[in-house]
C-alpha positions in Angstrom: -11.5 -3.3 26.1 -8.8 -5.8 25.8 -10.2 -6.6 22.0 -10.4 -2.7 21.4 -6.9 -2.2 22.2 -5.3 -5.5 20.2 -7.4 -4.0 17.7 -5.4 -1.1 17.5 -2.0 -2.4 17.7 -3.0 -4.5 14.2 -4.3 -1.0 12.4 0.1 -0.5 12.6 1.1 -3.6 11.8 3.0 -4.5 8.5 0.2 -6.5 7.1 -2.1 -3.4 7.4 0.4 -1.3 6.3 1.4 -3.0 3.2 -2.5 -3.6 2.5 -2.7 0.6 2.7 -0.6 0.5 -0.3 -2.0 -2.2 -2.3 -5.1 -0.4 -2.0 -4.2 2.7 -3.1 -2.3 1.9 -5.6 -5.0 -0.2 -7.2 -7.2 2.3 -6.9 -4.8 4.4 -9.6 -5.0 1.2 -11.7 -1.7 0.1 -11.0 -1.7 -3.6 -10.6 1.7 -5.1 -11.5 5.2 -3.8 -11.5 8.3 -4.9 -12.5 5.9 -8.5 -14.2 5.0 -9.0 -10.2 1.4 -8.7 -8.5 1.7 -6.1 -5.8 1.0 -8.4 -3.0 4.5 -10.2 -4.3 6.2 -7.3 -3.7 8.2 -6.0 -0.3 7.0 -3.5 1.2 10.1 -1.2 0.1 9.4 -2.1 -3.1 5.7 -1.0 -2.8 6.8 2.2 -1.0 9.0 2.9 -4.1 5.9 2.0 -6.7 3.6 4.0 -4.5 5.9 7.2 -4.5 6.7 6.8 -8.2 3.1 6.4 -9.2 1.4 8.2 -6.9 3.3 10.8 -5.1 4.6 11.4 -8.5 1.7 11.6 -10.4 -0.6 13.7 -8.0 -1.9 16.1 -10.4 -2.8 13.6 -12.9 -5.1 12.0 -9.9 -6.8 15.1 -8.8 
């Protein structure tokens, strides 16, 4: 039980939430921005890259 719930607390961790991004946004084909690799980048400035490219671009993913 005590794994189960350590467990969960990492699912909403940083780490896991800047590897949500990554992940998404390689799976548009975005893999640099700005001449950086997206694991370089903050995780504001992978929010930013993820709304520009994704949120923005929505009907082009569909």
């Amino acid at each position: 039980m005590l794994h189960h719930e350590s467990k969960t607390n990492n699912a909403n961790s940083p780490e896991m939430k800047k590897d949500f991004y990554i992940q998404q946004l390689l799976r548009i084909g975005v893999y640099k921005y700005v001449g950086k690799q997206l694991y370089e980048l903050s995780m504001n400035e992978l929010q930013e890259v993820y709304i520009e490219y994704y949120i923005s671009n929505k009907d082009l993913i569909s």
